[in-house]
N, C-alpha and C positions, 0 to 999 in steps of 0.2 A: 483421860484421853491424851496421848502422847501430842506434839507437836512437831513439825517440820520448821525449819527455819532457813532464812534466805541467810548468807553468811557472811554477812557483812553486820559493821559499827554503822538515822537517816534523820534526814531532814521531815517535819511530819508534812503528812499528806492529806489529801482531804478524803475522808470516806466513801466505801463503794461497798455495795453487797459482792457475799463470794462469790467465786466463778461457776457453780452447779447449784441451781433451785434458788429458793426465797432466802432469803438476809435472814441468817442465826446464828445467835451462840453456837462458839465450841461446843459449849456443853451438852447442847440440843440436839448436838449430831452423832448419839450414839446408838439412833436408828437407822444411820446411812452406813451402808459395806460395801466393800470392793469384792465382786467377786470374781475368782480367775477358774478359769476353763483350761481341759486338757487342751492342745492341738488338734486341730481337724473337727474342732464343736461347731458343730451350728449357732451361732450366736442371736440371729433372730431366732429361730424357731425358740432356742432358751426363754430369750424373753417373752415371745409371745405365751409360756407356759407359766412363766412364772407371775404376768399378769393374769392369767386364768386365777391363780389361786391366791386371786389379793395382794400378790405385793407389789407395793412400787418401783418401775424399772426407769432408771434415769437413762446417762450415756451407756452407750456401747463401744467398744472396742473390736477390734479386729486385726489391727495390722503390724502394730508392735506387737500386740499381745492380746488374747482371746478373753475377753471378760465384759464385766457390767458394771455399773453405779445401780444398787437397790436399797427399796425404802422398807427395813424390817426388824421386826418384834429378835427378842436374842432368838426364841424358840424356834422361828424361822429362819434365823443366820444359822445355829446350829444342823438344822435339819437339813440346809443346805451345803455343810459340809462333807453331811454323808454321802453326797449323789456321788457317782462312780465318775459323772464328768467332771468334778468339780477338785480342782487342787488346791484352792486356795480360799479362807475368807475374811477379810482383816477390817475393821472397823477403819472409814473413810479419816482419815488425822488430817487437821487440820494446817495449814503452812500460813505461817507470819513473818512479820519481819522486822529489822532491829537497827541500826545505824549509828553514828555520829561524825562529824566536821572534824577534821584533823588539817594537816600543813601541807607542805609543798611534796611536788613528782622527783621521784627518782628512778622507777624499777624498771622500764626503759634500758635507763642508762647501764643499770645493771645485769641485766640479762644479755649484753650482748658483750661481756670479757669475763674474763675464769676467777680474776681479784681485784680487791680492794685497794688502793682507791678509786673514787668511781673517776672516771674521764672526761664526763660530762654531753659526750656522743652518742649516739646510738647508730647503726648502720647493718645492715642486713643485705642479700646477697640478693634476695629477691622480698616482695612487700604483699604474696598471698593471691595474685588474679588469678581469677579462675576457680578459687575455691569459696563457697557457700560455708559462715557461718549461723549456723541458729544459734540464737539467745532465749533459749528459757525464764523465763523471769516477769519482769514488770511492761515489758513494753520498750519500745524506744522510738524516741523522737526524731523521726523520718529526715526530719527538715533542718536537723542539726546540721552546719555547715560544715565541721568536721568529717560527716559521714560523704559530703561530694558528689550524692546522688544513688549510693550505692546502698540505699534498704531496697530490699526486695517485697515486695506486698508478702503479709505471714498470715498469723492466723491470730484467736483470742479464742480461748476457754473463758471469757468474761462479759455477759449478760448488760454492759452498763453502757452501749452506743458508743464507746468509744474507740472499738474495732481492736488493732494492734499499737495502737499509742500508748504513750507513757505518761499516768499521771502522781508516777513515785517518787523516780529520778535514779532508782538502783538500777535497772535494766538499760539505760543510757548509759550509764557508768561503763557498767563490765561493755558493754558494744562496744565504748569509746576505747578500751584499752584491748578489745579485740583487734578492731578493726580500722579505729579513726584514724585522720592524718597526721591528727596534731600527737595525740596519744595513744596511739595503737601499734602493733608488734606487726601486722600483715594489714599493711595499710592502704592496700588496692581491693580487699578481699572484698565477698560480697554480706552484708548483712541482713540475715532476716529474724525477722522479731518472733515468737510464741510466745503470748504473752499467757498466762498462768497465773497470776496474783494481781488481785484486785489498787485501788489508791493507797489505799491502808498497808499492801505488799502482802495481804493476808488470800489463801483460798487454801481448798484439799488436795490429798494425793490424786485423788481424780480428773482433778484438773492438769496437775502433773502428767497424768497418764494420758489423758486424753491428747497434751500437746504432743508427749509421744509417740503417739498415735498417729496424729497427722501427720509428723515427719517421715514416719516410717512408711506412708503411704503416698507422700508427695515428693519424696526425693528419688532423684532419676538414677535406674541402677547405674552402676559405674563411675560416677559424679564426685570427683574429689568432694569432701564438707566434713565438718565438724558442729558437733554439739558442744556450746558449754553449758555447765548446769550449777548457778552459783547459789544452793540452795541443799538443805537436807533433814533430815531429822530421824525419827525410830527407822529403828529396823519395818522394812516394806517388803514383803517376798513379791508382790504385784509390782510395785515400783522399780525395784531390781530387772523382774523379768520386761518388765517393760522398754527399759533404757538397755537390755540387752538384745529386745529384738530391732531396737535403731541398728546397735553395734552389729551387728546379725545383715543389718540392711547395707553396709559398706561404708557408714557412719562414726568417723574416731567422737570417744565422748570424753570428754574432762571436766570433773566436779572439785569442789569445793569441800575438805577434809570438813571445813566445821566447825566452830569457834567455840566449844565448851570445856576445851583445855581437856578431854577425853581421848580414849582411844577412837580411832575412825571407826574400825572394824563394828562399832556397835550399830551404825549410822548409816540411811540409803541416800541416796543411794553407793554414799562415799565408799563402800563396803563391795562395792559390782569391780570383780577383779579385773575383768578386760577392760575396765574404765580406768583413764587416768586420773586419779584422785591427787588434788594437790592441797600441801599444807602451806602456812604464811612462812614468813620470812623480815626481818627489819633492814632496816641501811646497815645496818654494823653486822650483818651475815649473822645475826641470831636468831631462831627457831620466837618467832612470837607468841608472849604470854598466852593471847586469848586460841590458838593454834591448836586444832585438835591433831593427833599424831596416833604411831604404832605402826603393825605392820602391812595395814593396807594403803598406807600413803606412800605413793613414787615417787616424788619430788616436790621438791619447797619450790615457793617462786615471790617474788617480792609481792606482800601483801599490806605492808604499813605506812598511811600516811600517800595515798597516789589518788594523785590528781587525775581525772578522766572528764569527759563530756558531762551534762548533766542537763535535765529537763525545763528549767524556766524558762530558754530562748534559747534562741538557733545559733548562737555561741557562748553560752554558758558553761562553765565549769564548776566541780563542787572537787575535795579530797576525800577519800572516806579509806577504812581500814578492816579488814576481815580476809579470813579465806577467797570469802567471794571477789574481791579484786588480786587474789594470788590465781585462781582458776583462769581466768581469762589471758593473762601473761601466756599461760603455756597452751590454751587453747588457738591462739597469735599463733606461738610457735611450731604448733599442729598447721600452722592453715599456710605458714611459712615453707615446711616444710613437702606440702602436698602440692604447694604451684610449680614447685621444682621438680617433683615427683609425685604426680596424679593418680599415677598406677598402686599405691602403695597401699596394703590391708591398715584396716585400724591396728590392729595385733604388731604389723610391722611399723608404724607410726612410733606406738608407746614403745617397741623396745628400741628405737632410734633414738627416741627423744632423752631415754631414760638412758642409754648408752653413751650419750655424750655429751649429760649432767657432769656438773663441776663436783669431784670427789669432794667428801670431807670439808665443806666450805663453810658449814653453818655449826653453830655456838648452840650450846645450851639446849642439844635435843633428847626429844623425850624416849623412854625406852623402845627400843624395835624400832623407832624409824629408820627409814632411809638416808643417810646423809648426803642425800642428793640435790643440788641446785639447777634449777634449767638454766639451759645456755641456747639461746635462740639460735645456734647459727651450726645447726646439727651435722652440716657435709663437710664441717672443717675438719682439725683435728683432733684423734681422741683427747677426752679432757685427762691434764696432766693433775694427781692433787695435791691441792695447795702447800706449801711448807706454813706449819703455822709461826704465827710467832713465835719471835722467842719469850716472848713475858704471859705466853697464854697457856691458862690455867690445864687443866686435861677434866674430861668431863666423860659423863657415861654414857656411852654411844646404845648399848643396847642392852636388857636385864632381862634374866629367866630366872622365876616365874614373871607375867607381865605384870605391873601394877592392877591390882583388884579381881586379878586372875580368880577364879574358881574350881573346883572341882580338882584341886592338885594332888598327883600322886604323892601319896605317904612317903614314898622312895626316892623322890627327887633331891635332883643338886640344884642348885643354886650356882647361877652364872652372871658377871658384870665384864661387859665389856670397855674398853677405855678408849680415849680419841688418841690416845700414842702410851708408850712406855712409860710405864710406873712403878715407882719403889715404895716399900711402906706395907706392901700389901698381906695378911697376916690373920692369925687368927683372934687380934685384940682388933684388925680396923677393919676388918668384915665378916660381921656379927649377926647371928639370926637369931630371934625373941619369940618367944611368945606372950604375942602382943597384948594379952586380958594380964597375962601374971608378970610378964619382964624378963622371966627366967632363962638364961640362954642358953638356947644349945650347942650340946658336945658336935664340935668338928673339924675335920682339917679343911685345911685352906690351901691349894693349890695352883700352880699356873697352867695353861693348856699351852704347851710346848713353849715356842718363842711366840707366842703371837701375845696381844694384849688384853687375853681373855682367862679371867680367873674365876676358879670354881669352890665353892664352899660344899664341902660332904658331910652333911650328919653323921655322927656313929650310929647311930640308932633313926629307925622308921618315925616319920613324925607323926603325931595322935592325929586321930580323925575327924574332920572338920573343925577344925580347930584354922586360927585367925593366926598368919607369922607377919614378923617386921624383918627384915633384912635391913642392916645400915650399914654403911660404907663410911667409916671417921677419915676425915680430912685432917688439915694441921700442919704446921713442921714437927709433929710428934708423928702424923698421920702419914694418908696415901697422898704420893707427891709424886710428879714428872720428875726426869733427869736432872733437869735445871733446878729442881728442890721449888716451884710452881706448885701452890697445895691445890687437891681438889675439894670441891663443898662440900660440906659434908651431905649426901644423897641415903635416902632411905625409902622402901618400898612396900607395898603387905601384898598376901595373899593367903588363902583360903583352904584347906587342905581337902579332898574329898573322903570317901569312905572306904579308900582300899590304897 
């Protein structure tokens, strides 16, 4: 059973059953499925059929998305696949969650100028009234003085009395760097909780769905607001459809790429293209280790070491480090941006936000992402990018095939892109293997016009299914910037298909 996970480094918590039925193992819940319905299904009359014939129907859905929580044998998830109504059915996964205490605040400071060094201000043009954020997550603590009065009553997928409160501390966190005054990005804005994960930070996609559910049903059409969702894990074709019938609803969403140093694209809901999916970022403008990446992440946002609101008292503070405090940075800047401009689609949101991201500002990113930073303060002017230093290294901005790629055609090239101009580059320092034997293959090495992207061609079709390494050799022997600046030496595999 895969798992979902909140995306964040916590403090522990005291136990609560999940958010749907009695207190069980993961492992126990590989009788519970999510089932999704065409459009247009009757969703009672479903369940009331599907009680007829013994299985158990938990929640329903309808608003985000057309479906059920049911209690069944495989033989009846399979046979449930076949129904002509039925699109989808995926075993109910489980969401937990993960934490630790790290140091002092900066990302504030840094999301609202193009570079380094930080300033030590923060200032915004406006602080978010008028716009509703929901927090996905653990809850938050209503009475946090930071918040000012401004949680809106939510809701709770969680069975344990203790409604939409927080007894985590991660769902205070991301609020506080939405929304709070001390540390938040749109600090007039409105907060409402959906909580979804139990003390323990643990429940299932169901619960997930089900919050999305109510949003999608409780939000006033036209109503500037945003979703954050600092939380994710396998691939979820329900979860997806779900958080896109918020986005469907006039709802900007922004999640959390993910922390398992992975491509996003593999991961829900970080993988929902109209969402804005955000990867970490450190003080020193580099892509964070635990940082999942690729090509479904829009932009970085400061994710390491931020101080936000936290749940032991009504001014308590905690630090903590993950994606999930990079999400909320730019969910800020969502909510930033829609007080000023209420009228605005979600669609037109993310390409504002993503339009006037700081080029090129982050270090050390992984293949295919985005080299994008949010910049809170979107109606100024276009972002200019950065000049890098002059003692800074060049790095590989973006690689074809992706790391761990599969199914690759025989016939492919092979492409590295660079963060600037580089000499060195060749057929001895970009090198393709196969990876079981070592053996390298025959090819040229060329550049793609003036730009900083160079391509390796095999002379010959590579075998089939067969496992390559692409390395790229650094050095003052190796690939160097102008300034003779080596790069590390980088290296990749991927998977060859059968044609």
């Amino acid at each position: 059973m895969s798992a979902v996970v909140l995306t964040s480094t916590s403090v522990a918590a005291n136990a609560a059953p999940p958010a749907v039925g009695p207190s069980q193992d993961p492992a126990s819940a590989n009788g519970r499925y999510l089932v999704q319905y065409a459009p247009g299904t009757d969703v009672a009359a479903e369940a009331k059929a599907l009680r007829s014939q013994g299985i158990g129907v938990g929640r329903t859905f309808a608003a985000a998305v057309k479906g059920a929580v049911v209690n069944a044998t495989p033989a009846q998830a399979a046979a449930l696949k076949r129904s002509a109504r039925v699109t989808a059915v995926e075993p109910d996964a489980p969401v937990t969650i993960s934490e630790t205490q790290q140091q002092a605040p900066w990302g504030l400071d840094r999301i609202d100028q193009r570079s380094l060094p930080l300033s030590g201000t923060y200032t915004s043009a406006s602080y978010g009234a008028g716009v509703s954020t929901y927090i996905v997550d653990t809850g938050v603590l209503a009475s946090h003085t930071d918040f000012g009065g401004r949680v809106a009553a939510g809701w709770t997928a969680v069975a344990d009395g203790r409604g939409s409160g927080d007894c985590n501390g991660h769902g205070t966190h991301v609020a506080g760097t939405v929304a709070g005054k001390t540390y938040g990005v749109a600090k007039a804005a409105t907060v409402i909780p959906v909580r979804v994960l139990n003390c323990n930070g643990s429940g299932y996609n169901s619960d997930v769905i089900a919050g999305l559910d109510w949003i999608a049903s409780n939000h006033a059409a036209g109503a500037p607001a945003v979703v954050n969702m600092s939380l994710g894990g396998s691939a979820s074709s329900m979860v997806d459809s779900a958080l896109q019938g918020v986005i469907n609803d006039g709802v900007t969403a922004v999640v959390a790429a993910g922390n398992s140093a992975v491509d996003a694209c593999g991961t829900s809901p970080a993988r929902v293209p109209q969402a804005l999916t955000i990867a970490a970022s450190d003080s020193a403008d580099r892509q964070a280790s635990f940082s999942n990446f690729g090509s479904c992440v829009d932009l970085y946002a400061p994710g390491v070491a931020i101080t936000s609101t936290w749940y032991t008292s009504t001014t308590a503070s905690a630090s903590m480090s993950g994606t999930s405090m990079a999400s909320p940075h730019a969910a800020g800047a969502a909510a930033v941006l829609l007080s000023k401009s209420p009228g605005l689609t979600p669609a037109q949101v993310a390409s504002t936000l993503t339009s006037a991201a700081t080029a090129g500002a982050v270090t050390a990113t992984s293949a295919s992402t985005p080299n994008k930073l949010l910049f809170s303060d979107p109606a100024s002017a276009p972002a200019p990018a950065p000049t890098p230093p002059a003692d800074a290294a060049p790095v590989v901005t973006t690689r074809t095939p992706s790391d761990g790629a599969t199914g690759v055609r025989r016939g492919s090239n092979i492409t590295a892109t660079f963060s600037e101009a580089v000499q060195g580059v060749g057929s001895g320092t970009f090198t393709l293997k196969n990876t079981a034997t070592g053996a390298t293959v025959t090819a040229t090495v060329t550049r793609n016009g003036t730009t900083n992207q160079w391509i390796l061609n095999p002379k010959y079709s590579l075998s089939s299914k067969t496992k390559y390494t692409a390395i790229l050799t650094g050095g003052a022997a190796g690939i160097r910037d102008l300034a003779g600046n080596s790069l590390a030496t980088t290296s990749w595999s991927f998977t060859t298909g059968a044609f």
